[in-house]
N, C-alpha and C positions, 0 to 999 in steps of 0.2 A: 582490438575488439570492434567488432562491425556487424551490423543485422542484414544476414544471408537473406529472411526471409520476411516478411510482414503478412498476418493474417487479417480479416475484419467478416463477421457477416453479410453488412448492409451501408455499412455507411463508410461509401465510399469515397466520398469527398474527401473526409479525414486521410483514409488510408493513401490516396491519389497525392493529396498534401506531402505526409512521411515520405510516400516513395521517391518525390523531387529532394525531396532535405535530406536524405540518405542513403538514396541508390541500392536497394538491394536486388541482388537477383532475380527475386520473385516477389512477387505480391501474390492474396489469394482474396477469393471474394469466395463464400460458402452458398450466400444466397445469389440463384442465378437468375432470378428476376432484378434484381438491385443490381447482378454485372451488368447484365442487358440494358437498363435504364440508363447507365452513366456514358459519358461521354469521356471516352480513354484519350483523343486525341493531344493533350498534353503529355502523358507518362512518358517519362524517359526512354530512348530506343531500346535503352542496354537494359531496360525493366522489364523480366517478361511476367505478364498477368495470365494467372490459374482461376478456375470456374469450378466452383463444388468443392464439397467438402472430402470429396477422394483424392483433392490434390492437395490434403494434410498431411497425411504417410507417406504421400511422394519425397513432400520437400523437406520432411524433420529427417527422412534417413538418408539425406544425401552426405555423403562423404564431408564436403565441407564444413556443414553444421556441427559445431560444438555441444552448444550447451541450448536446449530449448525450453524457453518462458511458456508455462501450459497457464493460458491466464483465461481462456473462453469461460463465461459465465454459466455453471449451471450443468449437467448429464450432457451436453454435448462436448464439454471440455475431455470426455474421457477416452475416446477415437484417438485424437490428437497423443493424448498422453501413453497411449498402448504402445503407439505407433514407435512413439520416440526410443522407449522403455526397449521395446524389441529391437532396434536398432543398435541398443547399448549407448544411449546417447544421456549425459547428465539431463534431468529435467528437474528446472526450478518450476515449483511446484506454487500456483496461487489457486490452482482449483480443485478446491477441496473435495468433491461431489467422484475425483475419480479415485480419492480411496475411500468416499462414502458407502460408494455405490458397489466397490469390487477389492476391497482393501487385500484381502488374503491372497485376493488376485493379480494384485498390482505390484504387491512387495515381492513375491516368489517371481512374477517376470523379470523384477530388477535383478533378484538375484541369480536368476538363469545368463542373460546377460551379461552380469557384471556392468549395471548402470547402476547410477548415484539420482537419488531423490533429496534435493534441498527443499526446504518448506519457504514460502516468501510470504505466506500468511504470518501477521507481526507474532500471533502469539505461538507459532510453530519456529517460526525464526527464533524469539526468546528465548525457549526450550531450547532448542538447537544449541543457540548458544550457552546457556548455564551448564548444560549436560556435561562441558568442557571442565570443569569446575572438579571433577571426580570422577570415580571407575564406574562403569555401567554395575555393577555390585553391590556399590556403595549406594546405589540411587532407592529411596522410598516412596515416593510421590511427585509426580508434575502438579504444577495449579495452574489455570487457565486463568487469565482476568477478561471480565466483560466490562462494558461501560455501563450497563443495565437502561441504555438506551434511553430514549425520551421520556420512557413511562415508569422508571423504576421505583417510583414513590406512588405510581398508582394503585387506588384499590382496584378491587376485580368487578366494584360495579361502575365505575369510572372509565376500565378498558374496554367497557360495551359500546361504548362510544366514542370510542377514537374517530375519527377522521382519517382519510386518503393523507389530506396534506399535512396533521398534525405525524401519521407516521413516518413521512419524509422523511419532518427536521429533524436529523441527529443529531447529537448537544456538542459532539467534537469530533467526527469523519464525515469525508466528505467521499460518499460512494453511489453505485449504481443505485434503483427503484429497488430492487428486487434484493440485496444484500444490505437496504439500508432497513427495509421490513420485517427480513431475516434479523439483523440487528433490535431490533425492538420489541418481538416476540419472544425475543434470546434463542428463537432456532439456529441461527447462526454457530452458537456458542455450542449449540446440540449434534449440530453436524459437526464443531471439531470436536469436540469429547468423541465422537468417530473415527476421525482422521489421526486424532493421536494415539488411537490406541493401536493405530496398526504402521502409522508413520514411525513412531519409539518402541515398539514390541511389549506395549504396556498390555498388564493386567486392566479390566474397567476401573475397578475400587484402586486404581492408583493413580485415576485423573479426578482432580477437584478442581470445584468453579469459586473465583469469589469478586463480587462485582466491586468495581475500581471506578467513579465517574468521571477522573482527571483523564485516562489513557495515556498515562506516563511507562508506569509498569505494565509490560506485555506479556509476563505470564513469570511463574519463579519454580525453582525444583526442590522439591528440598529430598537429605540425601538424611541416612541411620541416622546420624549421631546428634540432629536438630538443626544442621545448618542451613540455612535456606537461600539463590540464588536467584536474585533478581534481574532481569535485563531491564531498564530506564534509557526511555528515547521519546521525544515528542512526536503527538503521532504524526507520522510524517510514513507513507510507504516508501520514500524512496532508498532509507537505511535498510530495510530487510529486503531489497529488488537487490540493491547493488553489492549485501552481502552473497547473495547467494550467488550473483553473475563474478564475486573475486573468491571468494572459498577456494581453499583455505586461506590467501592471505585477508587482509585488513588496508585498504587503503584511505588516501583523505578521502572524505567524503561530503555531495552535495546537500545532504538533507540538512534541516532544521536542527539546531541544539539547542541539550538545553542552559537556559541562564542562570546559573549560579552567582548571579548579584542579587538576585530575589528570592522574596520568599515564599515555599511549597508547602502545600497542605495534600498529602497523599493520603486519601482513604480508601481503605480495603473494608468490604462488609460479606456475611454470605446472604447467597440469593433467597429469595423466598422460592422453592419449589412449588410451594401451592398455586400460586398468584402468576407463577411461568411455569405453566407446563411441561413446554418443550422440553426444559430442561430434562427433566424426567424422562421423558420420549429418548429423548439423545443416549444416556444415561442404557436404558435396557434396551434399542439398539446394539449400543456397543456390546452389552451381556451376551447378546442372542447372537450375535455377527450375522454369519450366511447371507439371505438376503433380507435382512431386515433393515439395514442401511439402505440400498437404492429403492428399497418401496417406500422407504420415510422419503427421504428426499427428490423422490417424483412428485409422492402427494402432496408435500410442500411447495413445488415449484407449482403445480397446479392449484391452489389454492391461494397463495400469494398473488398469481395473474388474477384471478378469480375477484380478492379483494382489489387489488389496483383498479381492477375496472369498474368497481362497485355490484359486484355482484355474492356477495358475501362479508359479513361484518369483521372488521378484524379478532374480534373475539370466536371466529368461527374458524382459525386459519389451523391451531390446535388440534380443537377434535376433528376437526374431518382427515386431520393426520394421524391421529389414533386409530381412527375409525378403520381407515384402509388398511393400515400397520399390521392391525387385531382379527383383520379378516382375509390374508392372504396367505397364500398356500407355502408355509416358511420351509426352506430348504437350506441344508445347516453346510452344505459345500454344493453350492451352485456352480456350472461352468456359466464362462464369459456367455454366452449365447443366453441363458438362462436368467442372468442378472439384465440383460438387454430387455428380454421379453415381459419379465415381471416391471420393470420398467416403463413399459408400455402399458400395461394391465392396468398398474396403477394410475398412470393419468388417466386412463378412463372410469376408474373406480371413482377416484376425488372428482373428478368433472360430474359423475351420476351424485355424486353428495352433493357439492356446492347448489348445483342446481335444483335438491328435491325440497 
């Protein structure tokens, strides 16, 4: 196994870094203000550097490439993941937002194709793996688990005043700005109640959420007859990356385990809907399909920047999610182009709210 390709936006240094530690073919910068500023003179000769984000579908359907890691944060990740999908190429899947955004869309490309979609999100890996446990017939419900994030004992006049930096801290992952907010909001958990229902060919009402604050258990299935499957791992991502890069087999592995010389206190509670809304967003999303996933999660990425920068309270990141959700022109089988444009709609819808 070897990385044909490495992508990054902006930060270059890093990726200039990987590309001497690992030699791949290409590298790619998306932002071509960032390629321009850096100074290439070190990259290896055998290293050739791509400019723009059109040189994504170049390098995922090159012959060589196996198996492509769709990890871009956020509606840009979903170019990338079309690209590969149309290729017939495996894509391990860490960005959830491109079956948020075009789910119905996504799975019927794989299946034109004949490409595999592994989940590397912990609690889509979980699932993945329990699902092994019995027949897709036998199955009755997936559960999702959240850590219910920094705030999950807060009341709702308490979440008026969060803080930029109190939403940071996460109590046990250690992730981007923008999916540690998602995290604490519990939109995160709202966009995958999306993702799974169109990653596992679920019904809405057979995804349930119930918050977990250790992040031991990453999600469990339960099947007819009452039995329930749990996947248990510390969170560590690098167990659900390197499952998905051996699928189907199982090799040793470098993540974290866990210690069975001590002792565990795993609680499972269900969420307050009231007190997180998203949930509930996420939830009839899912009902509604069409394009009501990529208008939630535009207006969430726009709204989240919005709060990072202080210009919106984090108790505001919700309804201005609703708000666009509940006013745009839903269409119940959008084409690709369609889901692009409402897309765009919607970050200027949420930018006209944040700001009035």
């Amino acid at each position: 196994m070897r990385a044909v390709a490495l992508t990054a936006r902006s930060n270059t240094g890093l990726l200039e870094e990987q590309a001497r530690a690992f030699r791949p073919r290409w590298i790619v910068v998306t932002d071509q203000e960032a390629a321009r500023q850096h100074d290439w003179s070190g990259l290896p000769a055998e290293v050739e550097l791509l400019v723009g984000p059109d040189a994504i579908p170049r390098m995922v359907a090159d012959p060589e490439v196996g198996i492509v890691v769709s990890a871009i944060v956020g509606s840009a990740g979903l170019q990338g993941t079309w690209a590969a999908l149309e290729a017939g190429k495996t894509v391990a899947l860490a960005n959830k937002e491109s079956l948020v955004m075009g789910g119905p869309l996504i799975t019927r490309l794989a299946r034109q194709h004949h490409a595999h979609i592994l989940p590397i999100d912990s609690e889509h890996s979980a699932v993945f793996q329990a699902l092994q446990a019995g027949r897709r017939e036998e199955l009755k419900r997936v559960i999702l688990t959240a850590s219910g994030g920094p705030f999950r004992t807060y009341t709702s006049e308490q979440l008026s005043g969060v803080t930029v930096e109190e939403a940071l801290a996460h109590p046990t992952w250690d992730m981007g700005p923008k999916i540690t907010i998602d995290s604490a909001t519990l939109m995160n958990k709202a966009l995958e109640i999306i993702e799974a229902r169109w990653l596992f060919d679920l019904e809405p009402d057979q995804i349930g959420v119930v918050i977990h604050p250790q992040s031991i258990v990453h999600s469990l299935v339960e099947f007819v007859d009452g039995s329930v499957i749990a996947q248990l791992s510390p969170p560590d991502m690098k167990l659900p990356i390197q499952y998905a890069l051996t699928w189907p087999q199982r090799r040793p592995g470098v993540a974290e385990k866990l210690d069975w010389s001590r002792a565990w206190r795993l609680e499972l509670e269900p969420p307050d809907w009231e007190r997180f809304g998203a949930l509930r967003l996420g939830l009839e999303a899912a009902r509604a399909g069409g394009t009501a996933g990529a208008v939630l999660n535009a207006a969430n990425e726009t709204a989240v920047a919005a709060f990072l920068a202080g210009g919106i309270g984090f108790a505001g990141i919700v309804p201005a999610c609703r708000s666009v959700l509940e006013n745009h022109h839903f269409d119940p089988n959008p084409t690709l182009k369609q889901v692009l444009e409402l897309d765009h709609w919607a970050r200027q819808e949420a930018t006209r709210w944040v700001g009035a």
